[in-house]
MARLO-887920 format. One record per residue (C-alpha): residue number from 0; residue in one letter; z, y, x. Coordinates in nm, 2 decimals, m for minus. Layout:
N
n:NUM; res:A; pz:Z; py:Y; px:X
...
//
This chain:
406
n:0; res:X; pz:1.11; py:m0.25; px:0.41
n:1; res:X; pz:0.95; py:m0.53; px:0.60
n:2; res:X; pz:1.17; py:m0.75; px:0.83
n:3; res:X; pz:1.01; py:m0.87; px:1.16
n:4; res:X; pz:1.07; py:m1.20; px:1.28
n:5; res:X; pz:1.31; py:m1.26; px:1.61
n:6; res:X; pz:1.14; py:m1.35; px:1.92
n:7; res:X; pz:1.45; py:m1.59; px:2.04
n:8; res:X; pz:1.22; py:m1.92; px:2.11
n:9; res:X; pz:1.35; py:m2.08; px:1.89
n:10; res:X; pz:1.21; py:m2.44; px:2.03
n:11; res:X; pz:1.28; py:m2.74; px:2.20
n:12; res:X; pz:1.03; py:m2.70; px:2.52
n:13; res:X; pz:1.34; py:m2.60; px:2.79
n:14; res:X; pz:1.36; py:m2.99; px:2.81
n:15; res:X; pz:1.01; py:m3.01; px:3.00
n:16; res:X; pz:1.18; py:m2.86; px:3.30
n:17; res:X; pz:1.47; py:m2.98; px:3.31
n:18; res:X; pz:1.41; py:m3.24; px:3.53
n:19; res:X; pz:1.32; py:m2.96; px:3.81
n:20; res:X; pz:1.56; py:m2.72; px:3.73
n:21; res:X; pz:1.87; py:m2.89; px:3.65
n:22; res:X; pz:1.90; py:m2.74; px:3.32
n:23; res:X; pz:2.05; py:m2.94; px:3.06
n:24; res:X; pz:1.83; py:m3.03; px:2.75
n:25; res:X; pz:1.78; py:m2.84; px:2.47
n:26; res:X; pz:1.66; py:m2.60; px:2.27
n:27; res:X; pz:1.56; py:m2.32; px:2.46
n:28; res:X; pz:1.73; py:m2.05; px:2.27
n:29; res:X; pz:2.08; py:m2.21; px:2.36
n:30; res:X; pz:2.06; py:m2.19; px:2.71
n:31; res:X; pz:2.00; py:m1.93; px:2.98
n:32; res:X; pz:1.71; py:m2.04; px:3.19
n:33; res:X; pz:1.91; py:m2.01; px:3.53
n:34; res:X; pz:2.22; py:m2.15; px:3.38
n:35; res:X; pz:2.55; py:m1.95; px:3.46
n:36; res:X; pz:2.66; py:m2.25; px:3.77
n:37; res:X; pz:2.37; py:m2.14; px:3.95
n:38; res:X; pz:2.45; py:m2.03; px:4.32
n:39; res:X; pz:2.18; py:m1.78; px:4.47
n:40; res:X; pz:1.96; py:m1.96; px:4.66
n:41; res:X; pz:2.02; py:m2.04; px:5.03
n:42; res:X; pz:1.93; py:m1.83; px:5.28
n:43; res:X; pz:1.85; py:m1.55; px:4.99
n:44; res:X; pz:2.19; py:m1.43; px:4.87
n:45; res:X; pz:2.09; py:m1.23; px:4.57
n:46; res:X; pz:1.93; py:m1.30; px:4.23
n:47; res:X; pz:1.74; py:m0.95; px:4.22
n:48; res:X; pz:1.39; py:m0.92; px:4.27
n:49; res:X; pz:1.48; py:m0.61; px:4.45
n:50; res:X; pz:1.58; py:m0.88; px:4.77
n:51; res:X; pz:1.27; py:m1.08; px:4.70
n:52; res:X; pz:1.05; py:m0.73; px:4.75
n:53; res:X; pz:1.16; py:m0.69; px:5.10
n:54; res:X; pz:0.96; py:m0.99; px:5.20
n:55; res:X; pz:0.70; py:m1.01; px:4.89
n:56; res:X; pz:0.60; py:m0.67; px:4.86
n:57; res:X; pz:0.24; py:m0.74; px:4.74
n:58; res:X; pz:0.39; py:m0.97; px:4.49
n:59; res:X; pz:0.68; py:m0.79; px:4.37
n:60; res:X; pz:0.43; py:m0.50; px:4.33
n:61; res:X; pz:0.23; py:m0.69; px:4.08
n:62; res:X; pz:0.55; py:m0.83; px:3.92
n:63; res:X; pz:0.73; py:m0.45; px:3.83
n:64; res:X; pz:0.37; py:m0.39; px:3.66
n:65; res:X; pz:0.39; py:m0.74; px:3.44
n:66; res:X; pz:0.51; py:m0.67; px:3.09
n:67; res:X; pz:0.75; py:m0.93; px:3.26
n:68; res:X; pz:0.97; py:m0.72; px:3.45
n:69; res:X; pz:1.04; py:m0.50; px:3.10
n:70; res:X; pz:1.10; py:m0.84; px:2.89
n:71; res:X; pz:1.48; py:m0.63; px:2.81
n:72; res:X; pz:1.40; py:m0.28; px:2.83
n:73; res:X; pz:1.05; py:m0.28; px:2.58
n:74; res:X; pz:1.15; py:m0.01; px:2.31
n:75; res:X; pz:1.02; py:m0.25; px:2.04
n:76; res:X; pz:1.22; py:m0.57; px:2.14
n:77; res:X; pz:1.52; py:m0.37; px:2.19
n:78; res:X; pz:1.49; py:m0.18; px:1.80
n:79; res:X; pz:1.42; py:m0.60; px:1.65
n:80; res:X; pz:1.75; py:m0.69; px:1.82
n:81; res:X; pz:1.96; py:m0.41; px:1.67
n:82; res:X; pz:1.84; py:m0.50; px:1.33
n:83; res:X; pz:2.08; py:m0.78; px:1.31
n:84; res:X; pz:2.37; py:m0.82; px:1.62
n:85; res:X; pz:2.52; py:m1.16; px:1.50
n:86; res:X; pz:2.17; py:m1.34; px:1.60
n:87; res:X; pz:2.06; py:m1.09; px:1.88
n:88; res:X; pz:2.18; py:m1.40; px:2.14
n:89; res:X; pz:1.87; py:m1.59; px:1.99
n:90; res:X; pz:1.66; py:m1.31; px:2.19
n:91; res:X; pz:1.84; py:m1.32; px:2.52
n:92; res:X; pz:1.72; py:m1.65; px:2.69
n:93; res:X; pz:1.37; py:m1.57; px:2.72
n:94; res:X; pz:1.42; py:m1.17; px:2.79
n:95; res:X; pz:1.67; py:m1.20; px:2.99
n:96; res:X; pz:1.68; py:m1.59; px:3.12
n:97; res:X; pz:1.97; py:m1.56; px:3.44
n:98; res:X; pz:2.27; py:m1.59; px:3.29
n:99; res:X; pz:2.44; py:m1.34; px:3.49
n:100; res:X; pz:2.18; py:m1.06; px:3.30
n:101; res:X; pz:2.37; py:m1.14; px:2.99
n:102; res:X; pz:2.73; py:m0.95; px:2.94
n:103; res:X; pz:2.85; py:m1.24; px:2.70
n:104; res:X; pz:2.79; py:m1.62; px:2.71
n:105; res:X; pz:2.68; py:m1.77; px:2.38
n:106; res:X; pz:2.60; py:m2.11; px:2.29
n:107; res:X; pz:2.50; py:m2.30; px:2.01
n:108; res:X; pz:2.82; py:m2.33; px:1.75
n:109; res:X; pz:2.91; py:m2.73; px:1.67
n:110; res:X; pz:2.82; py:m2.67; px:1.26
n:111; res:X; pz:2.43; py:m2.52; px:1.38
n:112; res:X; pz:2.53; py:m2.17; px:1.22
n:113; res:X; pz:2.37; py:m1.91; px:1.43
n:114; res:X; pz:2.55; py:m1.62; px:1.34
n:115; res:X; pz:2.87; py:m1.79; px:1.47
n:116; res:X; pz:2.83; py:m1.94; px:1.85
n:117; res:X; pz:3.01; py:m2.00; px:2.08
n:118; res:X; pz:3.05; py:m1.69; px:2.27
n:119; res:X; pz:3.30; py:m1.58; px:2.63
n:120; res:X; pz:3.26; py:m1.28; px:2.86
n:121; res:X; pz:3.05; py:m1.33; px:3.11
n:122; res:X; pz:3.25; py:m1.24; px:3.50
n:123; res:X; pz:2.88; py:m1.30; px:3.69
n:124; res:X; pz:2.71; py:m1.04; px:3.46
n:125; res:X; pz:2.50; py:m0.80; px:3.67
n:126; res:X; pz:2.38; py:m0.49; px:3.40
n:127; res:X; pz:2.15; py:m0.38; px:3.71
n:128; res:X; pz:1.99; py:m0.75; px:3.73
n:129; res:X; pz:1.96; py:m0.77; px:3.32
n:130; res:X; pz:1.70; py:m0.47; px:3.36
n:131; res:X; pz:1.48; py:m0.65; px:3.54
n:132; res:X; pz:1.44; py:m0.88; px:3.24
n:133; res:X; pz:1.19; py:m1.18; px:3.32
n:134; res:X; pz:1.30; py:m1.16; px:3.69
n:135; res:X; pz:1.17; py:m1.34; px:3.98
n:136; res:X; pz:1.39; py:m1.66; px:3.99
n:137; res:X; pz:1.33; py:m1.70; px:3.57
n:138; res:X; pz:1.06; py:m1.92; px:3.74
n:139; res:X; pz:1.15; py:m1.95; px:4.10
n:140; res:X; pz:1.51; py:m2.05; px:4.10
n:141; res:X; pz:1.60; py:m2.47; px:4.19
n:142; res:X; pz:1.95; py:m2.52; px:4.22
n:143; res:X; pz:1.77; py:m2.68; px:4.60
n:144; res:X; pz:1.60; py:m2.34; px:4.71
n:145; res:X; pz:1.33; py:m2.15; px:4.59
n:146; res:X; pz:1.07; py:m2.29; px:4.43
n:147; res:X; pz:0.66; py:m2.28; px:4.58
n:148; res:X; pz:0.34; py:m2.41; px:4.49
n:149; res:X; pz:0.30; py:m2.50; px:4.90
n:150; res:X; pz:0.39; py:m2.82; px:5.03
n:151; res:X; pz:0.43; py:m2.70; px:5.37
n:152; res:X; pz:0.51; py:m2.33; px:5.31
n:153; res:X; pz:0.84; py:m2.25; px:5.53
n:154; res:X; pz:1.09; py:m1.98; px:5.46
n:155; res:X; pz:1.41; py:m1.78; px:5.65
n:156; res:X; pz:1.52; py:m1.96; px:5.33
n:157; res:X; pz:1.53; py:m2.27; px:5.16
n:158; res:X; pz:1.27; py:m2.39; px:4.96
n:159; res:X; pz:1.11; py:m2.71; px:4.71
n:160; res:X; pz:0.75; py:m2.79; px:4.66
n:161; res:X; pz:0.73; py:m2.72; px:4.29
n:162; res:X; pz:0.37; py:m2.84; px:4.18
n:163; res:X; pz:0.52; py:m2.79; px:3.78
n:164; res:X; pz:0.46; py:m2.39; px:3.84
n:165; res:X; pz:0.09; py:m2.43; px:3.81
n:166; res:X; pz:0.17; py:m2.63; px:3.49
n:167; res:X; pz:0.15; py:m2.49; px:3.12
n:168; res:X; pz:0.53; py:m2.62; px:3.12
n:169; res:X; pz:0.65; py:m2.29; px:3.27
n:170; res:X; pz:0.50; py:m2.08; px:3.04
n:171; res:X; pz:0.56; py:m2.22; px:2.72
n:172; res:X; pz:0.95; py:m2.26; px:2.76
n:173; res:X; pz:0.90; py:m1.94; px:2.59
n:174; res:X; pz:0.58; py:m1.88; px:2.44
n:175; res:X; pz:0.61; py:m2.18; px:2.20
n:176; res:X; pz:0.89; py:m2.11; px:1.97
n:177; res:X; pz:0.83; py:m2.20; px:1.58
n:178; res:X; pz:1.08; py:m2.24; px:1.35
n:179; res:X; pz:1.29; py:m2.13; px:1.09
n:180; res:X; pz:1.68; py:m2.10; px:1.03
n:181; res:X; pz:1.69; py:m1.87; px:0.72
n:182; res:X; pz:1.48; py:m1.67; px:0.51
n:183; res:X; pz:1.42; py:m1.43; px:0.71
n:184; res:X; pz:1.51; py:m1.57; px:1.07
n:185; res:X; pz:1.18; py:m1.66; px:1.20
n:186; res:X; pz:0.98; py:m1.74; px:1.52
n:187; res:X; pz:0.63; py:m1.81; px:1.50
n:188; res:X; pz:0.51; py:m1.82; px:1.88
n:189; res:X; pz:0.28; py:m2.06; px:1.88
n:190; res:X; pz:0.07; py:m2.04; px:2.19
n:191; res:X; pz:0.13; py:m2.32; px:2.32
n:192; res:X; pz:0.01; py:m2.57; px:2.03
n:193; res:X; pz:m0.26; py:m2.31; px:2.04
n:194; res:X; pz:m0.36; py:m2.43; px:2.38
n:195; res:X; pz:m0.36; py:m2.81; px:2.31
n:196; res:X; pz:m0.59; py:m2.78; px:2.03
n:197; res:X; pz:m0.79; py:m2.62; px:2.21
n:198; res:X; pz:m0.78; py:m2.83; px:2.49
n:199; res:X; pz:m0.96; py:m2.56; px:2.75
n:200; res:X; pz:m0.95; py:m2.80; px:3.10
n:201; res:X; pz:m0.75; py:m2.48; px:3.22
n:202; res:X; pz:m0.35; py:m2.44; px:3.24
n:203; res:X; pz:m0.18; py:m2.11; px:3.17
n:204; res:X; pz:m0.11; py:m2.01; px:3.51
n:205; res:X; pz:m0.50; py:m2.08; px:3.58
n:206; res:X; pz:m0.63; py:m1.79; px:3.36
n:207; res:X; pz:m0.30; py:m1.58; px:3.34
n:208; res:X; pz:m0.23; py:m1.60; px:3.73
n:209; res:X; pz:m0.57; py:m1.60; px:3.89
n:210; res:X; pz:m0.60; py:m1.70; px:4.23
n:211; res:X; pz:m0.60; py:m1.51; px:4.53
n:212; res:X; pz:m0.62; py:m1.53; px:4.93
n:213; res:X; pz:m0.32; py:m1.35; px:5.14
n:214; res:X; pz:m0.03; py:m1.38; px:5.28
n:215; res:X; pz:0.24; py:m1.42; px:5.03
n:216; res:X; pz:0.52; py:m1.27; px:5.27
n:217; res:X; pz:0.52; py:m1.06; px:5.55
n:218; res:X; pz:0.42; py:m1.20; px:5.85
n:219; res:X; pz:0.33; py:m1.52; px:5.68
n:220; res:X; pz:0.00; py:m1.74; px:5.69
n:221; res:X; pz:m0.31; py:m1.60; px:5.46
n:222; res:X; pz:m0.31; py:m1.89; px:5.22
n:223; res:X; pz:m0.41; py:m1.93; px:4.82
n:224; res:X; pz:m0.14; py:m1.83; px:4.54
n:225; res:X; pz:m0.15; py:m1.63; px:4.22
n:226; res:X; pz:m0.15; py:m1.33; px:4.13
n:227; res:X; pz:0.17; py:m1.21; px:3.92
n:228; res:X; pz:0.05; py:m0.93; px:3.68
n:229; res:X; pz:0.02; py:m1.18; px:3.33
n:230; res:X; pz:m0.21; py:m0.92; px:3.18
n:231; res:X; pz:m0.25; py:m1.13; px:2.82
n:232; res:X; pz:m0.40; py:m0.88; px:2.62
n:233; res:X; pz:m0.29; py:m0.57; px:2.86
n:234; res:X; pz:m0.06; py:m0.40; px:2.60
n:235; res:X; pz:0.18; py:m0.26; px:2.89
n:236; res:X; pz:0.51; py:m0.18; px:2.73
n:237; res:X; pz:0.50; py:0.19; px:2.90
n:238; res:X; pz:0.19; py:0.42; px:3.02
n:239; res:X; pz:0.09; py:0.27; px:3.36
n:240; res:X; pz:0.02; py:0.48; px:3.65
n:241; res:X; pz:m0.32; py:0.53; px:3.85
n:242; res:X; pz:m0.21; py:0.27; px:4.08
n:243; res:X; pz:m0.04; py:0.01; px:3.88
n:244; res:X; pz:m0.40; py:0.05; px:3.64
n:245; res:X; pz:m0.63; py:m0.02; px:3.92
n:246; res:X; pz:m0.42; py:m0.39; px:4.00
n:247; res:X; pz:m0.55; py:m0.43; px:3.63
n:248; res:X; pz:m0.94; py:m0.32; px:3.70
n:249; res:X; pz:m1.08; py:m0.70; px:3.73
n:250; res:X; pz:m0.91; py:m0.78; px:3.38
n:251; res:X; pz:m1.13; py:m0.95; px:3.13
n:252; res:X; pz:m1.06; py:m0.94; px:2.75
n:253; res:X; pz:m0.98; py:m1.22; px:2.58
n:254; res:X; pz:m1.25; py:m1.09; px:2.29
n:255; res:X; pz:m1.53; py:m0.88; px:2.31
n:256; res:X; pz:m1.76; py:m0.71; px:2.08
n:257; res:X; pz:m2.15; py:m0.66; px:2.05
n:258; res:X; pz:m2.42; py:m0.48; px:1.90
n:259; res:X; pz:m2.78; py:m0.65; px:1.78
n:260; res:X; pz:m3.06; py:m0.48; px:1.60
n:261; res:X; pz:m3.33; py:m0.30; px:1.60
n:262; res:X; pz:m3.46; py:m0.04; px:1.87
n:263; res:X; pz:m3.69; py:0.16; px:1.66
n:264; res:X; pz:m3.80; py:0.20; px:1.32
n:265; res:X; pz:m4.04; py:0.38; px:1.10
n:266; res:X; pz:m3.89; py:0.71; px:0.97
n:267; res:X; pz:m3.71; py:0.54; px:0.63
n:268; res:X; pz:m3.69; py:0.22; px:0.73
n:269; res:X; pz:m3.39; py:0.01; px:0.68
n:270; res:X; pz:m3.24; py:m0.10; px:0.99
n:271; res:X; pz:m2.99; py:m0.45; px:0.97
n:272; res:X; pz:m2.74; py:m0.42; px:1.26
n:273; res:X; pz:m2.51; py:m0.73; px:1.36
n:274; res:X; pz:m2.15; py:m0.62; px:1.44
n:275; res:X; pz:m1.99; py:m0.94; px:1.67
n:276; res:X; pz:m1.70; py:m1.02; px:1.73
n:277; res:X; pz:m1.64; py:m1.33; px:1.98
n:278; res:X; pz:m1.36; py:m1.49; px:2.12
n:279; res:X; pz:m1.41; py:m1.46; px:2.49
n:280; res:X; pz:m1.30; py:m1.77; px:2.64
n:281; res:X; pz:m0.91; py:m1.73; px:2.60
n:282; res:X; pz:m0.77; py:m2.07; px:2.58
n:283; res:X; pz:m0.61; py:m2.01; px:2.24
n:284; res:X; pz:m0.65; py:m1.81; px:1.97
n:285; res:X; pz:m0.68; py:m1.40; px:1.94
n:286; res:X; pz:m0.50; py:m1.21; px:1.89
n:287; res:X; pz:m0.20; py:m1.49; px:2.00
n:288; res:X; pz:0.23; py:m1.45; px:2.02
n:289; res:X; pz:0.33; py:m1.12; px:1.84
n:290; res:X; pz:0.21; py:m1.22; px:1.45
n:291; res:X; pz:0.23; py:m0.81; px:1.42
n:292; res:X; pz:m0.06; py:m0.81; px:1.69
n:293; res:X; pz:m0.44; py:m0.80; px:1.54
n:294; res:X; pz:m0.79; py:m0.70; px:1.69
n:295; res:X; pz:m0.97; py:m0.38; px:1.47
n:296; res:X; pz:m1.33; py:m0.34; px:1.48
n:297; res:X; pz:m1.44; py:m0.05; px:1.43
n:298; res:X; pz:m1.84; py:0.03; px:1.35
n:299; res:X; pz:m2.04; py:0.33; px:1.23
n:300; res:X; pz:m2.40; py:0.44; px:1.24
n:301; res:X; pz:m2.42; py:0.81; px:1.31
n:302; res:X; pz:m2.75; py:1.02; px:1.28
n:303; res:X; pz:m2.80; py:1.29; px:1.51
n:304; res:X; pz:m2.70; py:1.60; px:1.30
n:305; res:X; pz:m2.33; py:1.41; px:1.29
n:306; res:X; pz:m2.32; py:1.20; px:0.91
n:307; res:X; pz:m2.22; py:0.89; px:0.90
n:308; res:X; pz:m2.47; py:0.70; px:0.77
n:309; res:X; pz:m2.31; py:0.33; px:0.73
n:310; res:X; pz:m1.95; py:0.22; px:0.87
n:311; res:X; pz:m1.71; py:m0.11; px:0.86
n:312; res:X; pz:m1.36; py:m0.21; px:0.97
n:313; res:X; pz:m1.23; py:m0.57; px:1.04
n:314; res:X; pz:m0.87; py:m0.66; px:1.12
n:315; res:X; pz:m0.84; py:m1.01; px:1.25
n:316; res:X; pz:m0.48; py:m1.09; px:1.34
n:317; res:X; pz:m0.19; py:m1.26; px:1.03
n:318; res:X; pz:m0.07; py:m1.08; px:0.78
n:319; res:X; pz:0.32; py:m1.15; px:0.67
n:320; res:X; pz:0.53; py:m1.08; px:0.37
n:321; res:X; pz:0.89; py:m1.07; px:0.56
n:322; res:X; pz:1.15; py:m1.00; px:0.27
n:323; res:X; pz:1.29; py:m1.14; px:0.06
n:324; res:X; pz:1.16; py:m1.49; px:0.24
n:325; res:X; pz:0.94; py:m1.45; px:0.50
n:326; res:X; pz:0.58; py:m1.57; px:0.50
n:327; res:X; pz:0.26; py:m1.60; px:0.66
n:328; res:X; pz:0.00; py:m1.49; px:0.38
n:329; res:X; pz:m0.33; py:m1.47; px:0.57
n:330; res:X; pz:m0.40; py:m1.55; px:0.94
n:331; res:X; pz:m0.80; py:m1.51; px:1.04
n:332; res:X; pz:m0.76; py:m1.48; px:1.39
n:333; res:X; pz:m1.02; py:m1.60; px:1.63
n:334; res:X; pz:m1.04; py:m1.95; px:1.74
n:335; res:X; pz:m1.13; py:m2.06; px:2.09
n:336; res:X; pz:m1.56; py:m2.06; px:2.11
n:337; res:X; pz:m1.55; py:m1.84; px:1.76
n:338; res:X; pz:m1.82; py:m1.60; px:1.67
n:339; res:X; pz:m1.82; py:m1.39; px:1.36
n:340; res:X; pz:m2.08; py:m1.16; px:1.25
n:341; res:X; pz:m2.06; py:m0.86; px:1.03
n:342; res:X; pz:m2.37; py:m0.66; px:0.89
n:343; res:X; pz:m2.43; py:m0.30; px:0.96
n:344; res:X; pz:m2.69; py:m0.12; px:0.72
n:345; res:X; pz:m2.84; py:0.19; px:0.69
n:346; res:X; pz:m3.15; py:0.35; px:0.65
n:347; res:X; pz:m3.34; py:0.59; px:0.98
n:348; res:X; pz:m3.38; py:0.95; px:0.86
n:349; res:X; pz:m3.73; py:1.10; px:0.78
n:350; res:X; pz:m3.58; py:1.45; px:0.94
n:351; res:X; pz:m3.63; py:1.47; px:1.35
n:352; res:X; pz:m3.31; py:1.67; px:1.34
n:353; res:X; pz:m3.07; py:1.36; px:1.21
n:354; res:X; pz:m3.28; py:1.11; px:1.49
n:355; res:X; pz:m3.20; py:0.89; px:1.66
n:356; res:X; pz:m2.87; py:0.73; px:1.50
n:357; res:X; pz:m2.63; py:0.61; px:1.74
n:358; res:X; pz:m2.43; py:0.29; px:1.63
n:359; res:X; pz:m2.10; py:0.24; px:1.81
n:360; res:X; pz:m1.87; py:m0.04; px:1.77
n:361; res:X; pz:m1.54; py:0.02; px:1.91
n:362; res:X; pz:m1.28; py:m0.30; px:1.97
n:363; res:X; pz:m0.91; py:m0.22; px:1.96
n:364; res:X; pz:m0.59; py:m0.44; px:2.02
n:365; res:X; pz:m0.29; py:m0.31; px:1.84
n:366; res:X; pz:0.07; py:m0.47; px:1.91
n:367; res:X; pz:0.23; py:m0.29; px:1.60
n:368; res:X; pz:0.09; py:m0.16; px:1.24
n:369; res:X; pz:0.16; py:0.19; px:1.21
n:370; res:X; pz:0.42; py:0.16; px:0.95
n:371; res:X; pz:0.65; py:m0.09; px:1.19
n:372; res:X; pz:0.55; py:0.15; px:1.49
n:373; res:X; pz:0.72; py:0.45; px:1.24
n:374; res:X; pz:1.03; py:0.19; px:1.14
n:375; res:X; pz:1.13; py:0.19; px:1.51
n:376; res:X; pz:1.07; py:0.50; px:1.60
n:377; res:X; pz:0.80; py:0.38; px:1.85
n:378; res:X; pz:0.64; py:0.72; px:1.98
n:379; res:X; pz:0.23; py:0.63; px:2.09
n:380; res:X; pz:0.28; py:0.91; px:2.37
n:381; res:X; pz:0.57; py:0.69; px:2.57
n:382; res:X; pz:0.51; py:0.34; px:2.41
n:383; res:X; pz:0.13; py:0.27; px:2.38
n:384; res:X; pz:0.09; py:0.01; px:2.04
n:385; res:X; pz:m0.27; py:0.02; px:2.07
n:386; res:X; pz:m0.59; py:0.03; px:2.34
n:387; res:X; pz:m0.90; py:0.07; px:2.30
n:388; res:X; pz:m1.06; py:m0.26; px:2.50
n:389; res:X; pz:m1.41; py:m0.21; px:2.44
n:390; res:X; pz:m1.71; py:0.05; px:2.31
n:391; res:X; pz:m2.02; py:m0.02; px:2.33
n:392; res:X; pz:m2.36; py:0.17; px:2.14
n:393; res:X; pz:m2.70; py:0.08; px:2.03
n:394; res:X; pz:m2.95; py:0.38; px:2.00
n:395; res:X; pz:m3.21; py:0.35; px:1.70
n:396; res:X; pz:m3.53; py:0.60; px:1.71
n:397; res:X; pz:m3.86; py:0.62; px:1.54
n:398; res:X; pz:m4.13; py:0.41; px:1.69
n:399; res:X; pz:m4.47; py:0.51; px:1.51
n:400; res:X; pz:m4.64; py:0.21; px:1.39
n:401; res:X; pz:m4.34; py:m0.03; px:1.38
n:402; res:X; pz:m4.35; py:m0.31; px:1.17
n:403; res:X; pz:m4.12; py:m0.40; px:0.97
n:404; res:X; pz:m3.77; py:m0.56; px:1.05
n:405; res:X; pz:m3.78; py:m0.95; px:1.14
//
């Protein structure tokens, strides 16, 4: 049975912020993003993004419909962390980064040996609060006030000017975590080293939190901010409804697929379509995070009476062997500006009756293989592991006195 890898960032990026946030340094799996000391902010009271909604509706809207706000209660995360209880802690700190979300305290032990930390009850822990997972002050809390990207924004409530949120640094306290502390303890996030090689112009929050013009409270000032959906690869971790779906209808794929060949043929002539697959302008590479995550292409030429004619499939994601040592045994995901192309042959039919053929290529994104899905008991109906993210069809006919193919 294949073991997964823990998602515990397992890195050392929680010192970038510390300097803003107050946080002590070190790796980021040892400590809660908003450390257990941490008062509510001024003026605010609560840590719940329940109070923030009451002035941020628009925002907190978005927010509920982020993969975000179900960090702790994604069916998959939750079935990787009861594989193995003694290092489920690793987890916590990026799912659920307020210390008062987690029931029990842990801390690296003094000898390094994961499966023995330092661990106390926790008096602060809110169970309500932990639901909310990545929560509103993961990113917003400053042991000052809340944290904005305004200058001159004011507030019933105290706030600091925190330019660092439009900064890769906030993102990658958890979505760069590589290493290794066993065989089979891994965590191979590595979007952010991703991102400098690739050296795009853009931060994270510039693509993942596009900008947009309105007021960011009630009764505030229309000014520019960003949007807080983080659509990645828009794998929600639950069926979304109508509305939540349409805050997702500008989203643009991070990959895309196309179809080039010929329009028309001579009855029996041998048509050479190009299947692409391109990386869309994502500033890392695609499929990125998960390892279990990988792009299928899907192609088939399909005469009119219904045979398939010609058909291909290409995965493009890694591949792991996870026991009894894990390893990464093939990784040909796309790289930023990449372009592959796949050939497509067949021949058009002499009969009318099997013309034209239809060639459809159909791009999907899975999160989870099929057996992994099975292994924890992830059901398609309430926990989608796979979309369709684009289909698109070139129609081949007869054209009497074609010449041949270039």
């Amino acid at each position: 049975m294949s073991r997964r890898p823990w998602k515990g960032a397992l890195g050392t990026a929680l010192g970038m912020l510390c300097a803003s946030t107050g946080v002590s340094a070190g790796p980021s799996w040892e400590l809660p993003r908003v450390p257990a000391s941490a008062a509510a902010p001024a003026g605010v009271g609560a840590f719940s993004a329940m109070i923030c909604a009451a002035c941020h509706p628009d925002i907190a809207r978005e927010w509920a419909a982020s993969t975000h706000a179900h960090a702790w209660i994604d069916p998959q995360f939750q079935a990787e962390r009861a594989k193995d209880p003694a290092v489920a802690w690793l987890c916590d700190n990026c799912h659920t980064p307020l210390a008062r979300q987690q029931a029990v305290l842990s801390a690296a032990s003094p000898t390094g040996d994961v499966r023995r930390p330092t661990q106390a009850p926790n008096p602060d822990y809110d169970p309500t609060l932990r639901e909310e997972g990545i929560t509103c002050l993961t990113c917003h809390w400053r042991p000052e006030g809340i944290a904005s990207i305004n200058p001159d924004a004011q507030a019933p409530h105290a706030l600091v000017y925190a330019p660092e949120l439009k900064s890769e640094q906030t993102c990658t306290v958890c979505h760069q975590a590589v290493a290794r502390v066993g065989d089979t303890l891994v965590c191979t996030f590595d979007t952010g080293e991703e991102w400098r090689a690739a050296n795009p112009g853009k931060t994270c929050p510039e693509c993942h939190m596009p900008r947009v013009t309105r007021p960011m409270a009630v009764g505030g000032p229309v000014r520019e901010g960003g949007r807080h959906l983080w659509p990645g690869g828009l794998m929600p971790k639950r069926p979304l409804s109508p509305e939540e779906q349409a805050m997702f209808a500008d989203w643009k794929p991070g990959a895309r697929v196309r179809l080039s060949g010929p329009a028309s043929l001579e009855p029996g002539g041998e048509a050479l379509v190009g299947v692409y697959l391109e990386h869309a302008g994502a500033g890392h590479r695609m499929p990125t995070g998960d390892p279990e995550r990988f792009l299928l292409v899907v192609a088939e030429a399909i005469s009119a009476d219904g045979r398939v004619l010609a058909s291909l499939r290409h995965r493009a994601g890694q591949t792991w062997t996870w026991w009894p040592v894990a390893k990464k045994t093939g990784d040909n995901r796309l790289s930023p500006g990449e372009s592959r192309v796949m050939p497509l042959r067949f021949t058009l039919p002499d009969a009318p009756s099997a013309r034209p053929v239809a060639v459809r290529v159909r791009l999907e994104h899975h999160r989870i293989s099929a057996e992994n899905a099975a292994h924890h008991n992830l059901r398609p109906e309430v926990y989608p592991f796979h979309r369709v993210v684009q289909v698109e069809t070139l129609r081949v006919d007869v054209a009497p006195g074609a010449g041949p193919l270039p």
